[in-house]
C-alpha positions as CSV (number, residue, x, y, z in Angstrom):
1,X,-23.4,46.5,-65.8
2,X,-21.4,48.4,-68.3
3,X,-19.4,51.4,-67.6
4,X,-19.3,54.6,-70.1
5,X,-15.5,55.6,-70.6
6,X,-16.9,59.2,-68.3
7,X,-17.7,56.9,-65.7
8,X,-14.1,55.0,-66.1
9,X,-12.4,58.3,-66.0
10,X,-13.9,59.1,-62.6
11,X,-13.5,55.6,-61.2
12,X,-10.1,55.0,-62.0
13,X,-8.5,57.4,-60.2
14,X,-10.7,56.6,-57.1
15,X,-9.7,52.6,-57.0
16,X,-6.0,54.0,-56.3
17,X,-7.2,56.7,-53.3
18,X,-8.7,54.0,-51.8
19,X,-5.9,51.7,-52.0
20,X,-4.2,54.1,-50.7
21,X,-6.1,54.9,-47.7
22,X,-6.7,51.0,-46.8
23,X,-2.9,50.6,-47.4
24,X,-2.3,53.3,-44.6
25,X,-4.8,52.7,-42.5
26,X,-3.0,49.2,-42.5
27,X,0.2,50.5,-41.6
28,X,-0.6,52.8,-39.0
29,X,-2.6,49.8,-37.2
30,X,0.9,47.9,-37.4
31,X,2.8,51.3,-36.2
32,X,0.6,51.2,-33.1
33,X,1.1,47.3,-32.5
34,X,4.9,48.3,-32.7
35,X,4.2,51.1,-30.0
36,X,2.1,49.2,-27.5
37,X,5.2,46.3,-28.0
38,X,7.8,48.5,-26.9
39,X,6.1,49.9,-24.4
40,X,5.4,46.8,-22.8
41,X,8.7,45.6,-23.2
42,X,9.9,48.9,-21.4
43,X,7.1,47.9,-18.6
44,X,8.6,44.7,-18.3
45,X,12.3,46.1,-18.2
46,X,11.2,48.3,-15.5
47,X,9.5,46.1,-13.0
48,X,12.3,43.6,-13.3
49,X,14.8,46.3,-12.3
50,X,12.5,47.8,-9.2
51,X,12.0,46.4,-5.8
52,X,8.0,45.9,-5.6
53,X,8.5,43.5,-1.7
54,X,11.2,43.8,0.2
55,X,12.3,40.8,3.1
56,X,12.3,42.0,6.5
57,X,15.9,40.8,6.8
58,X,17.0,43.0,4.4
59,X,16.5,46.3,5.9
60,X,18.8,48.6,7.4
61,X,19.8,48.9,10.8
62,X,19.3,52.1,12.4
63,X,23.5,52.0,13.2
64,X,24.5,51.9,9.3
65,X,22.0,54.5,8.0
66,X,23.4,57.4,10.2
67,X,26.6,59.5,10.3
68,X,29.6,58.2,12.2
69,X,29.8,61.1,15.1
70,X,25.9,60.1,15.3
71,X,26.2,56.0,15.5
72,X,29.2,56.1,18.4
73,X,27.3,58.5,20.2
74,X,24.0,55.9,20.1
75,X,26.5,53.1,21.0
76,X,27.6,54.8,24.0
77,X,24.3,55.7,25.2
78,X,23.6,51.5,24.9
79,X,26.5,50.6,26.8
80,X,25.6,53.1,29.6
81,X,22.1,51.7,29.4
82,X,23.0,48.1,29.2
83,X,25.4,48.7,32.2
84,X,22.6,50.7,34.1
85,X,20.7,47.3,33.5
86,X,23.2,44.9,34.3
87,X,24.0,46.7,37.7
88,X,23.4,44.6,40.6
89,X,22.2,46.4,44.1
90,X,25.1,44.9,45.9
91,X,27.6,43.8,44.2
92,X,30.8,46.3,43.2
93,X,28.6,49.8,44.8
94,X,30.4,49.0,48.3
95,X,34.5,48.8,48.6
96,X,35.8,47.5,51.8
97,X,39.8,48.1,52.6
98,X,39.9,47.3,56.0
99,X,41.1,44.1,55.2
């Protein structure tokens, strides 16, 4: 197949537009493999740093999440309710001084 110099003129310039093209159609294919990396790597980052289970053990009791006027008034109210509890029906409601 022989080419006419007219033809050369025309196909010349072409050849090097679609170089071009291919060349950045190339790297933005790598520029999104770089993306979808870092973003996975920031994925990765993330789920390392968050708590996705937590042990039963390591929750808070109900005493050290609240205020301090708030916790000594709950203790209170436990040691009047564990007294209440630990009262007996006879023993200590009766005093005898007669001696």
């Amino acid at each position: 197949m022989s080419l006419k110099s007219i033809e050369l003129q025309i196909a010349i310039p072409k050849t090097f537009e679609a170089g071009k093209i291919a060349e950045q159609k190339q790297q933005q294919s790598q520029i999104a493999q770089q993306h979808a990396n870092t973003s996975m790597e920031k994925q990765v980052i993330k789920n390392q740093e968050t708590v996705l289970e937590s042990d039963p053990y390591a929750k808070l009791d109900a005493d050290d999440s609240q205020p301090d006027e708030q916790s000594e008034q709950q203790k209170r109210e436990k040691q009047e309710k564990a007294e209440q509890r630990v009262k007996h029906p006879f023993k200590g409601s009766f005093f005898d001084y007669n001696g």
